[in-house]
Structures are given as structure tokens and as C-alpha cells.
C-alpha positions, 0 to 999 in steps of 0.5 A: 452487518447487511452490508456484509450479508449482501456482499457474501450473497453476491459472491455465492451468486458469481461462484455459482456461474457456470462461466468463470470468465475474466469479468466475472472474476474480476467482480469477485475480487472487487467484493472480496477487497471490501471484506478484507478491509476491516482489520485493526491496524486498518480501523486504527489509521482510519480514527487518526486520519478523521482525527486529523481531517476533522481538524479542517472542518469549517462547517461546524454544523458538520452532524459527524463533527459534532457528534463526536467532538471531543473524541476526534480533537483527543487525536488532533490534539495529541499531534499538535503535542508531538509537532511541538517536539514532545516525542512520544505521546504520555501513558495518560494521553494514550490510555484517554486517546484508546478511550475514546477510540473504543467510544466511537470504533463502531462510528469508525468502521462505519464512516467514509473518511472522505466526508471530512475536509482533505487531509491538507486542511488538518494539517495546516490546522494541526501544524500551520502558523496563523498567516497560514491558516487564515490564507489557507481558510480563503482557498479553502472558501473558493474550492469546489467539490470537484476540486475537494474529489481531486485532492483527497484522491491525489491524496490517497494516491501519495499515501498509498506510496508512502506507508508502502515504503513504511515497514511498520504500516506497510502493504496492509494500510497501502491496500487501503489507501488504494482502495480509496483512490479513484484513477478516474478522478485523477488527470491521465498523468503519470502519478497515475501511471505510477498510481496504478503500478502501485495498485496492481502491485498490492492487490497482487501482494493480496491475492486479488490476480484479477484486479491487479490484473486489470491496473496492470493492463490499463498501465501498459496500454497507457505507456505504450500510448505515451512514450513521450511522457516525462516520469520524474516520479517513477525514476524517483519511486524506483530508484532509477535516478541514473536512466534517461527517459526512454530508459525509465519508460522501457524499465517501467513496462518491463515491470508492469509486464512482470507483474502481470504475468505473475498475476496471470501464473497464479490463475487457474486457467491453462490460457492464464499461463501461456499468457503469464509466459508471453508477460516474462519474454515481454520483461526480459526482452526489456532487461536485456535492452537495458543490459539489466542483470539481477536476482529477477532477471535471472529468476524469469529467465531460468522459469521461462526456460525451464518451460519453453523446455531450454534447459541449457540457458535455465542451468544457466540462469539458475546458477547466476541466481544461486550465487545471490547473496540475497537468497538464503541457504534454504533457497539455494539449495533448492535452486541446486536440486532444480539443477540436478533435475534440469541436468538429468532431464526430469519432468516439470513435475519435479522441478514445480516442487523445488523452483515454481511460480511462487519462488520466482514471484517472492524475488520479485516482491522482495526486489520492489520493496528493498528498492522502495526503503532506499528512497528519500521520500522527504527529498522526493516531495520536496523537489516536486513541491509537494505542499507541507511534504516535511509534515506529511511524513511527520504525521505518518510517524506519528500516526505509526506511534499512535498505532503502536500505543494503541496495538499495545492498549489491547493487551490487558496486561498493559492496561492493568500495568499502567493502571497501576502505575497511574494509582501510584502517581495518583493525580486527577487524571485517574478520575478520567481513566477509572474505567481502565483500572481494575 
């Protein structure tokens, strides 16, 4: 709570600043991130993952691990059930699992997860073979803290790419795998590069326009500065397995320059728009080097258009758009009234009601995470030996069904409905669950 206290002061403290300038906003968005944190969805996935990592603890003298012991070993446990074959996890399971889960909530949300072992030392503890493990112990006895810092922030840095492509974690568990990665602790790569894309692009999802802002920025530069760089990972990412390098390069800083603009749009000042308008010609002149015609490219085109006052070349676009099958009716039929304004010569007044920033942003959005659910991210990890891929995903399933069972422990109904069930089945099991039983 005085973390909380001092965070909100903070903030009064910047919003009382005469001079809203680009750092001072940026700084707002920074403790404005660590309060949006703190959702269900988000302390549910937090109790898995210290569920599992404290399943590679070595140190058992670990105060944390010892503390809470048995609530930590029902999570490790439960996925070492489901690595087996059993596929969901039982009611009793579930009803002792949230148990426990409520017990320690508070130790939860309080505990910086990297504390414990990475999570490549829980699952080679949860799903290894004995060879496996005793070779894995040995590695683990020789790493430093420096190499612990790396991996745990390469892991955060996958993670994040991967629930984003999940529909039931999705952006909100992405947001917070990102926040957890520290892109100075990674080696200047390009899963950094594509670290930060993915950073920028949630925290514009999120409304943070100034720390998506600042990834972005840090990425164009990067990418101007290393044109030689080989992006196996961003073809992969996007899709794009039909581009050769240069080609990937010159789509990737198109992106980033798209999605800085939208940053930039969605700032109040006047200064932010002019230099959102710079961002799209920067975009388009990198579709139109790639001979890329889509849903975005007509959207930027028909928006920078209709500002730069060519309204001939906005019909135009704006007709390509409405012919999409990927927009509903409601859509275009706001696109024809952005038209029928554009033919008869309206003021942008008119047309910001139809056809505006927010519009042309969702397109884009829709677009990057259409593209993520076509990829095959087993086949992507594998190919670039990414250790124990196939149980990495495995353990994101599980830990989507562990949050869907939990989602469902909070409702009363379901907890009086299985408690019933479970008095009707009868067994030693209710004395472990009496408390759940009205």
C-alpha cells in the first residue's frame, strides 16, 4: 500500500509540472505501468510461474521456499500430473490448488518472481529424465549471477512473444512478461530488436504512447545502424518466410515507423501530429518499395491524404479499403461517408467523426495479431534450438488451463456446485477441502 502511496504522489508531482515535455511524460507512463500490474489474470500467472521456477530451487535454505513449501509444490505438482497425459487437472486438485492460491495471494503480489531459479530450472525439474537433471544440476552449480540475469531476461523476452500469440492469455499477461525484461541486460541482437518491437507495440495497445514511443525510437535507430544484421526470428514472427533480408529489414522499419506514428497521433500535442505524419510517409514509402498492398497500407495512405489535403489519391485509397473483406458493414459504411465527404469537399471536421486516427490504428493491430496466430511457434523454437521448446509451449497450455479453473474458483456458484458434488462422492478428500463447502 505505501508503495501504491508513493507511486500516486509521484505522479501528482509530474502532472503538476508546468513543462510536459517528452521525458516528463515518459516517467508518468513508467509509474503508471507498475500500477496497472496488478490484475487477476496477471497474479494467477504470477503463482504458476513461482510455482514452477521454485521447482528448481537448489538452495532449499531459500527463506521464500521454505515458507511457502507446500502451496508452491501443489502448482509443480499438478504439471507434473498433466506432463503425464492426464489432461485437465481434477476438480479436488483445482479446489486444494485455489486453496492454496488464496493462502499465499498476498505473498504473490508482493514477490519479485526472479528471485527463484529461471524457468528452464523448473522445467527441467518438473518434466526432465534423471540424466537430465543431474546434467542439468551440474550447469546450474557453474552459472553465475550474471548468467541467471540473462536468461531469466531472454526468458521474459520469449514469454512475452508467446502468450501474445495466445488468444486466452493474450496482451494483458505480454504487458507483463515485458515489463519484467530489461533490453540492457540482453546482448545488442536482433531478439532484442524484435524485444522491443513487441515492447512498443504493447505498451501502445495499453495507452502508454510515451514508453511505446521510446522502444520504438531505440529500434529504428538500431535498424538503421545494422542493415547487415540477419532477422531469422523477425521473418519467423511476421510471417514474412517469402522476404530476403534486405527485404525483411525494410518491412520491419516500416513497422516500427507505423507504429510510432500511431504513438505520436495519439498525443496531444500539435508537434506529435506533424511528426506521426512524418512516421506514415516513412511506412509507406517502405510498403511501396516492397510492392506491399493491404488493409494498412491503404488506411495510412487514404489518413495521410486526406491531411496533406489530396483528396483525389484518399478516394482512392479509401475505395481499395472498402472493398476489404476484413471490415465489417459498420465500417464500410463509414468509409463511404468519408467519401462522400472527401467528394464534396468537407472539412476535416467532418470527416474526424467518420475515419480518424483511432480507425486506422485498430487496422493495424488487427493486422500484427491476425499474423501472429498463423505462426507455428513449436516449429520456430525448434528450428532455432531453443532448449525444451515443446515443453515450454506445453506449459503455457497448462498454465492457460490452471487459469481457466482458477477464473472459475471465484465464482460461488461453482465452488458450492463442486462442493456438492464432492459430499456426494464422499472420500477423505472433503476433510482437505471443508472450508470450500457450505
Amino acid at each position: 500500500m505505501k508503495k501504491y502511496i508513493a507511486l500516486s504522489l509521484i505522479i501528482l508531482t509530474l502532472g503538476c509540472s508546468s513543462e510536459q515535455t517528452d521525458q516528463v511524460l515518459l516517467e508518468k507512463d513508467r509509474l503508471s505501468l507498475v500500477k496497472s500490474l496488478t490484475s487477476d489474470k496477471i497474479i494467477v500467472w504470477k503463482f504458476g510461474k513461482i510455482g514452477l521456477r521454485s521447482a528448481g530451487v537448489q538452495d532449499t535454505t531459500m527463506p521464500q521456499y521454505q515458507q511457502h513449501l507446500k502451496e508452491l509444490q501443489s502448482v509443480s505438482g499438478n504439471l507434473s500430473k498433466m506432463s503425464a497425459g492426464q489432461k485437465d487437472i481434477p476438480v479436488t486438485d483445482m479446489i486444494l490448488m485455489y486453496r492454496d492460491y488464496r493462502r499465499i495471494k498476498n505473498f504473490i503480489i508482493e514477490t519479485d518472481e526472479d528471485i527463484f531459479p529461471p524457468v528452464l530450472d523448473g522445467v527441467t525439474a518438473v518434466y526432465g529424465s534423471p540424466g537430465e537433471k543431474q546434467s542439468f544440476m551440474q550447469q546450474v552449480a557453474k552459472r553465475s549471477d550474471a548468467d541467471k540475469v540473462y536468461l531469466q531476461n531472454l526468458e521474459h523476452a520469449v514469454l512475452s512473444v508467446l502468450v501474445l500469440a495466445t488468444r486466452d492469455l493474450g496482451a494483458e499477461l505480454s504487458l507483463y512478461e515485458c515489463s519484467k525484461t530489461q533490453p540492457d541486460k540482453l546482448p545488442d541482437s536482433e531478439m532484442k530488436t524484435l524485444l522491443q518491437f513487441v515492447r512498443g507495440f504493447l505498451f501502445f495497445s495499453n495507452k502508454f504512447f510515451y514508453l511505446s514511443e521510446d522502444e520504438i525510437s531505440s529500434n529504428i535507430k538500431w535498424l538503421e545502424k545494422n542493415k547487415e544484421v540477419d532477422l531469422p526470428y523477425t521473418r519467423a514472427f511476421f510471417n514474412w518466410g517469402k522476404l530476403n533480408n534486405e527485404q525483411t529489414h525494410t518491412a520491419f522499419h516500416g513497422l516500427n515507423h507505423l507504429f510510432r506514428g500511431f504513438d505520436r497521433l495519439m498525443m496531444e500535442r500539435a508537434v506529435d501530429e506533424e511528426r506521426a505524419l512524418d512516421d506514415f510517409e516513412s511506412f509507406l514509402a517502405d510498403a511501396h518499395k516492397l510492392g506491399i498492398q493491404n488493409e494498412t497500407v491503404w488506411s495510412i495512405e487514404s489518413f495521410v491524404y486526406i491531411k496533406r489535403g489530396k483528396n483525389e489519391q484518399a478516394i482512392a485509397s479509401l475505395g481499395k479499403l472498402k472493398n476489404s473483406a476484413l471490415l465489417s458493414d459498420a465500417e464500410k459504411a463509414s468509409i463511404q461517408e468519408s467519401i462522400n465527404y472527401l467528394k464534396a469537399r468537407e472539412p476535416d471536421a467532418k470527416l474526424n467523426g467518420v475515419y480518424d486516427k483511432y480507425f486506422i490504428s485498430k487496422i493495424a493491430t488487427r493486422y500484427v495479431l491476425a499474423t501472429l496466430a498463423k505462426v507455428d511457434w513449436e516449429k520456430v523454437l525448434k528450428e532455432n534450438n531453443v532448449s525444451h521448446a515443446e515443453e515450454i509451449l506445453a506449459t503455457i497450455a497448462q498454465f492457460k488451463a490452471i487459469s481457466a479453473g482458477m477464473q472459475k474458483m471465484t465464482s460461488t456458484e461453482t465452488i458450492t456446485d463442486q462442493g456438492k458434488s464432492l459430499k456426494e462422492k464422499g472420500g477423505k478428500i472433503l476433510d482437505k477441502v471443508t472450508d470450500f463447502i457450505k
